[in-house]
C-alpha positions in Angstrom: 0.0 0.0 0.0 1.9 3.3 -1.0 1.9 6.3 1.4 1.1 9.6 0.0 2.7 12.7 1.1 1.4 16.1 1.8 3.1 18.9 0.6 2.6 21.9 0.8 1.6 24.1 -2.1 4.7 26.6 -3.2 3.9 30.0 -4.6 5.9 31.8 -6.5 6.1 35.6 -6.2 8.7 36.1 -8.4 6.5 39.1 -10.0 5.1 40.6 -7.0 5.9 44.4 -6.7 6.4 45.7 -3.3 3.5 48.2 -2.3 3.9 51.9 -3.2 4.7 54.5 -0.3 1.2 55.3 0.3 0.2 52.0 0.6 2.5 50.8 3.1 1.6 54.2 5.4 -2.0 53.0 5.4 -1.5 49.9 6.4 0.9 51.0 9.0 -1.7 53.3 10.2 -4.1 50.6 9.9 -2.0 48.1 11.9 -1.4 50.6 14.6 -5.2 51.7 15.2 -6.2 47.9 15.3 -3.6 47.1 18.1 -5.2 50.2 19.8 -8.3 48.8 19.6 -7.3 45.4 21.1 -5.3 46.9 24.1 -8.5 49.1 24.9 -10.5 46.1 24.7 -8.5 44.0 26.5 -7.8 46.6 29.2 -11.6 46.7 29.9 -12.1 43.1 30.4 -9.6 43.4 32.5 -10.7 45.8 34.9 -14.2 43.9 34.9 -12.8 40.8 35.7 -13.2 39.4 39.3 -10.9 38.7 42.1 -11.2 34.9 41.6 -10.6 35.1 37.9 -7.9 37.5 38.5 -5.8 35.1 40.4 -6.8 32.5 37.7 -4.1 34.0 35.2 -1.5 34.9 37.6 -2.7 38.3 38.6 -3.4 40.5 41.5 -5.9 42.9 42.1 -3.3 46.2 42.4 -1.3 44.6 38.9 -4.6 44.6 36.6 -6.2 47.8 38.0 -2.4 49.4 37.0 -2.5 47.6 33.5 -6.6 48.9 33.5 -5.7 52.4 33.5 -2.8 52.5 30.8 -4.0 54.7 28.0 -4.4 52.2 24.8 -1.9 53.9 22.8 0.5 53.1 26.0 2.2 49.0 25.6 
């Protein structure tokens, strides 16, 4: 009985061209304001959390209220 083997499809991007100036700023600017957006996110389930969950994943009370009130743009 033969074995077949899975392999992994290879591209080739040989003829890519690398994104004009403009393009690479937005998507900077894009990559910046989604981790924003996921730091103030995460920093308000944070502070909502309880004590009991808290300790859970290795945190105290005093270290997530201090990472709570971190401005988003702050890592």
């Amino acid at each position: 009985m033969a074995r077949s083997q899975l392999t992994a499809p290879s591209l080739i991007l040989s003829n890519v061209q690398p994104l004009p100036p403009v393009s690479r700023i937005v998507i900077a600017l894009a990559q910046t304001v989604l981790t924003w957006d996921l730091r103030r996110h995460g920093r308000r389930a944070l502070r909502n959390l309880d004590p009991h969950l808290l300790r859970d994943i290795g945190l105290t009370e005093q270290a997530a209220a201090v990472e709570a009130e971190k401005p988003f743009w702050q890592d």
